[in-house]
C-alpha positions in Angstrom: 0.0 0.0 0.0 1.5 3.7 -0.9 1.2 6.4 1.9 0.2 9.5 0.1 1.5 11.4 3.1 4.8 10.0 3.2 6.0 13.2 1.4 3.7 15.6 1.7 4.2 18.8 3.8 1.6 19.1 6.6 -0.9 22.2 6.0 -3.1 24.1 8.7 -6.0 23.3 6.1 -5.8 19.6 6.4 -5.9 17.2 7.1 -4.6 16.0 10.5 -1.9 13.6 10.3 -3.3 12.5 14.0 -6.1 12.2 16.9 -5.6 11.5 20.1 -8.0 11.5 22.9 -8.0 14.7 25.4 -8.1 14.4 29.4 -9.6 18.0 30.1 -7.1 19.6 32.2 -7.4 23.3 34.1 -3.3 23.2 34.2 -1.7 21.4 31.4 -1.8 22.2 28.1 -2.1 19.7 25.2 0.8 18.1 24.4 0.8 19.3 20.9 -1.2 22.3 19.6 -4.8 21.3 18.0 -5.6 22.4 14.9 -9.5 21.7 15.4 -11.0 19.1 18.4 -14.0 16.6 17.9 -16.4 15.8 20.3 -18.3 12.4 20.0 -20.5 13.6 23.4 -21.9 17.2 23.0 -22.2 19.6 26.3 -20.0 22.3 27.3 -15.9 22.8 25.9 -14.2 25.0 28.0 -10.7 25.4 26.1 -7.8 28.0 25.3 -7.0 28.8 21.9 -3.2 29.4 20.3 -3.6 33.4 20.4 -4.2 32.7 24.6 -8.0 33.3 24.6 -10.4 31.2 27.0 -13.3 30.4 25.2 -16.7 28.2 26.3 -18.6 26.9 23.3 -21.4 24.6 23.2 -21.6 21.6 21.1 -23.8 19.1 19.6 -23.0 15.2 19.1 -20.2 14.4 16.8 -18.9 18.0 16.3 -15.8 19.2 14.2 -14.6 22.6 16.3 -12.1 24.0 13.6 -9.8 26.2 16.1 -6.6 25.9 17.1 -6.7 24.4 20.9 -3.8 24.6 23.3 -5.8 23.3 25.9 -9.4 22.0 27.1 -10.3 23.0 30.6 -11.5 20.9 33.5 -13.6 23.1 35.4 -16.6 23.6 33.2 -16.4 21.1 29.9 -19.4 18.7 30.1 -18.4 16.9 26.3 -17.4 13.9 26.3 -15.0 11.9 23.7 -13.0 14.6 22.9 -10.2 14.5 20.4 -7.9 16.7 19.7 -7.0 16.7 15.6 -2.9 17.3 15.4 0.0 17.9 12.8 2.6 16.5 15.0 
């Protein structure tokens, strides 16, 4: 099987080359910058974005939240599933 990524260059626009799960945390950051989360569980995301902002968003089931995430909060995120979409 060919990997068409295997030389490719990643892009802010897409795709991920990665998702891993998130453990909401009100202290540690992701460790690698998101460039969008999903969320298989809707409720409440509590998260900071890469300019610094802290931002609370609601979502529905199986959202797509396109924004560059440093980190998801504790105190205050009801979603479950959460996944954070990453270049790395």
């Amino acid at each position: 099987m060919t990997n068409p990524f295997t030389n490719r260059v990643s892009s802010l626009s897409g795709p991920a080359r990665d998702i891993a799960p998130v453990t909401p945390s009100d202290t540690a950051d992701l460790p690698d910058a998101a460039i969008g989360l999903y969320v298989e569980a809707g409720g409440t995301v509590v998260l900071t974005t890469v300019r610094g902002q802290m931002r609370t968003v609601d979502v529905a089931d199986f959202t797509i939240l396109p924004v560059g995430v440093l980190r998801v909060h504790a105190t205050g995120t009801t979603a479950a599933g959460i996944h954070a979409m990453v270049l790395a």
